[in-house]
N, C-alpha and C positions, 0 to 999 in steps of 0.2 A: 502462411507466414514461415520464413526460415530464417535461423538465428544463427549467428557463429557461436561455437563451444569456449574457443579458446584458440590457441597456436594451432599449425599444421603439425600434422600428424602425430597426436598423443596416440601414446602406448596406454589401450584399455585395462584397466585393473579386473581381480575377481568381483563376485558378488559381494554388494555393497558399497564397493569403489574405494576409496580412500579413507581410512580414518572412520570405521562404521561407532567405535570407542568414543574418539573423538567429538563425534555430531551427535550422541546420546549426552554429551556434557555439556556440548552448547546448550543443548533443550534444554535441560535441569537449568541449567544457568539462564536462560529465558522466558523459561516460568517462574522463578527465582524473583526477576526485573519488574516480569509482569503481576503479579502478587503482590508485590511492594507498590508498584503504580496503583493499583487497586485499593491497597490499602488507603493510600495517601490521598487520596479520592473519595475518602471516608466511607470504604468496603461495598462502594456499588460500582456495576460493568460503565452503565452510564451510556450518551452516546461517542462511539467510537467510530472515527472518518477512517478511508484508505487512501493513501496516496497524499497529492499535492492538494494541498487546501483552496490555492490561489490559481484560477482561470481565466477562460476569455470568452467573450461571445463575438462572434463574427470572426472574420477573416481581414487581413490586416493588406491594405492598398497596396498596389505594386512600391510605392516613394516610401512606405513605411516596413517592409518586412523588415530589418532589421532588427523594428523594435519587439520583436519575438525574444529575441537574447535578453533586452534592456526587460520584460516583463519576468523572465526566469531569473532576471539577476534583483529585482525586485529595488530597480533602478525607478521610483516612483517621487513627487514632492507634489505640496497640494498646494495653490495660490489663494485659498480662503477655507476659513474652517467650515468644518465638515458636520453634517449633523450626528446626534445624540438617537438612540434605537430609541421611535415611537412610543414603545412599550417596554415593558422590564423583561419578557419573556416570546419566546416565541414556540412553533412545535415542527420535529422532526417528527415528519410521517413515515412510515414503514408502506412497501407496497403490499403486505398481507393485512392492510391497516393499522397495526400499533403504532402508537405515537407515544412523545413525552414532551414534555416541556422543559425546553433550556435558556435561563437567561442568555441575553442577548449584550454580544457587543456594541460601541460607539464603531461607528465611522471611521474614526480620526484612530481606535486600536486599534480594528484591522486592518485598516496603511499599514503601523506602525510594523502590525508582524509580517504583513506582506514582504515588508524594507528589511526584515531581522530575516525571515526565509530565504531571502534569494543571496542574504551572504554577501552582498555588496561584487559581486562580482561582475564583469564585464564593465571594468573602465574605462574603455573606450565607449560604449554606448549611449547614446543620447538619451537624457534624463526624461522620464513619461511625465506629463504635468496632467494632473487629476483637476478635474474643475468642477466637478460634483458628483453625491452619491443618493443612490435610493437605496432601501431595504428589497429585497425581491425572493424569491426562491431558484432552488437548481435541484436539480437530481446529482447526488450523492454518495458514492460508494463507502457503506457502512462496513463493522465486520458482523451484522445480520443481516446481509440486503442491501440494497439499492434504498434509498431514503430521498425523499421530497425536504430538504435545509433550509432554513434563513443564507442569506447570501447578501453581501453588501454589493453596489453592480454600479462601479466607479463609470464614469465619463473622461475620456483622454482628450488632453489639444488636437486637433491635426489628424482625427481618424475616426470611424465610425463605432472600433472596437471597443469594449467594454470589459474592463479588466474584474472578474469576481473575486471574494472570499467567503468561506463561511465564516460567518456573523454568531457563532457560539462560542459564549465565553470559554476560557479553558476552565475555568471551574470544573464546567458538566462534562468537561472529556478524560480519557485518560492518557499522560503522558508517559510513551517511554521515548526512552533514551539508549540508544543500541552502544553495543560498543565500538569504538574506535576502529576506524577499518587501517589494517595497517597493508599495503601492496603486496608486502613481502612474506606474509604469514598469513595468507588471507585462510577464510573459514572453510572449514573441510563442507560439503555435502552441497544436493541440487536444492536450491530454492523454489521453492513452489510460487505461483502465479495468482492461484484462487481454490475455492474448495468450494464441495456443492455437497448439500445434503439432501433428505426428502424427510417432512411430515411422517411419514408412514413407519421410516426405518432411518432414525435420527442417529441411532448407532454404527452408521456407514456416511463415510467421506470417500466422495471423489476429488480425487486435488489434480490440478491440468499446472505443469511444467514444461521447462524445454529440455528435450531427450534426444537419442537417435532417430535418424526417419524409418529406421528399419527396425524391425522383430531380430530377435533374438536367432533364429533361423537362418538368418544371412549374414555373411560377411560385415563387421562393423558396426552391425546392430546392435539392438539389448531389449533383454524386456525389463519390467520393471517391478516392484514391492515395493509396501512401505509399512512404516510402525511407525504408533502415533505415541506419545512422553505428555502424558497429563496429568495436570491439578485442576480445584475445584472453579479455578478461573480461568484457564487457556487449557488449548492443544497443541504440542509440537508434533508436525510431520516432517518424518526421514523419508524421502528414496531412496530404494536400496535400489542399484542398478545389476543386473545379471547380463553380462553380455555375451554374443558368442564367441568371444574365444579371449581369454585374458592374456593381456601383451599385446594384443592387436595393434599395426601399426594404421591411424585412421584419421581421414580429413575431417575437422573440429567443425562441420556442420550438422546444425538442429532443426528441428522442428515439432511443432507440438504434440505434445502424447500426455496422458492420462493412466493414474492407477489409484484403487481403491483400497482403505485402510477400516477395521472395525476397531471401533471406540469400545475402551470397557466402560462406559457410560453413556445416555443421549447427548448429544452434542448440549442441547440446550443454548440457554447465554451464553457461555461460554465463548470468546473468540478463539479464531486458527493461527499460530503462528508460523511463520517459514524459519528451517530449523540455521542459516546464516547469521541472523542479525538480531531476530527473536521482532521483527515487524508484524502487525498483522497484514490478514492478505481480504479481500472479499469474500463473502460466503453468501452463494445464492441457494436460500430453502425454498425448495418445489412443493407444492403437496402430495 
């Protein structure tokens, strides 16, 4: 996979890159967030999704792609109500086996946050009409793993696809709330993708970002470092970037690369967060 960095031809800074200050304050400030969401969650991790809550199964007919946008826009209305969760609880399974039990949403909420997620955006696209729901499961990117979820697994007019959500109240989660992205001041440092640890040596993180395609050895390259900014509830990691040669003038294409950071504690519970927005990211523990 290859990503673009940014404009043509940035001028590469020293080691660290931009604002090494700077992105040690975001952390404090996103452990800071994340601490308070913990709290307010009445002081447990709980479980915690990555990413979009809201998916699809199948593939969407040649007459319907379209409605790809109208589902990210969360451009949704239901023609009959919707059922009520079976039961009061359901369990998120871990694939090292843990589990817990999370109450379980209605139907008709998780529309409802589906329609408040996608922001109403894409008004020109054609409204999705839900015509009924089951309870099901999906795999789930936690911030411990990969997870087996409750999932509500709507039916559309007009297509084979099936739109999901996870079906966990927010009670059992925990919310943050990043800050405001402003264009014009955006966040100093690289954002991390995911983090991996091992059973064995919990005190080491590997975190995989988009970087140079090259080592630090060649022209436009860099290698990489990182320091991890923690409390007794998260981890922030920084890349530090070291390139060869600072001021480089160089084409703002990426690809993936990977560097390893020691924890002064095992990871544990704990989630990873990327040091931008104070998000978490996935974390897959190996044995």
């Amino acid at each position: 996979m290859v990503a673009l960095l940014g404009g043509c031809g940035t001028g590469r800074s020293g080691p660290g890159g931009e604002g090494l200050d700077r992105q040690r304050q975001q952390a404090h400030d996103a452990l800071a967030r994340y601490d308070k969401a913990v709290l307010d969650a009445g002081g447990a991790q709980r479980f915690v999704p990555v990413g979009d809550l809201t998916g699809q199964l199948g593939d969407w007919e040649p007459a319907n792609r379209d409605n790809k946008q109208a589902l990210l826009a969360g451009r949704f209305f239901a023609t009959s109500a919707l059922p009520a969760a079976p039961q009061p609880t359901g369990q998120v399974i871990w694939e090292n086996g843990a589990s817990e039990a999370v109450p379980l949403l209605s139907a008709e909420e998780a529309l409802r946050q589906m329609v408040v997620a996608g922001a109403g955006g894409c008004a020109e696209c054609e409204m999705l009409e839900v015509t009924g729901a089951r309870l099901s499961t999906a795999r789930t990117q936690t911030t411990r793993g990969p997870a087996t979820a409750p999932v509500w697994e709507y039916t559309l007019k007009g297509t084979t696809v099936r739109a999901t959500r996870v079906a966990v109240a927010s009670s059992a989660t925990i919310k943050i709330t990043p800050p405001s992205w402003d264009p014009f001041d955006t966040p100093a440092g690289l954002a991390i993708d995911s983090a991996a640890t091992t059973a064995v040596n919990p005190r080491q993180l590997t975190v995989a970002f988009t970087g140079t395609p090259g080592p630090g050895s060649q022209p436009c390259g860099a290698d990489y470092s990182a320091e991890a900014v923690e409390s007794a509830n998260a981890v922030v990691v920084i890349v530090i970037e070291h390139p060869h040669k600072p001021g480089e003038t160089c084409p703002d294409i990426g690809a993936p690369r990977t560097t390893a950071v020691d924890l002064a504690q095992p990871l544990g519970e704990r989630v990873v967060l990327e040091v931008q927005q104070g998000l978490p990211v996935p974390v897959t523990i190996t044995a």
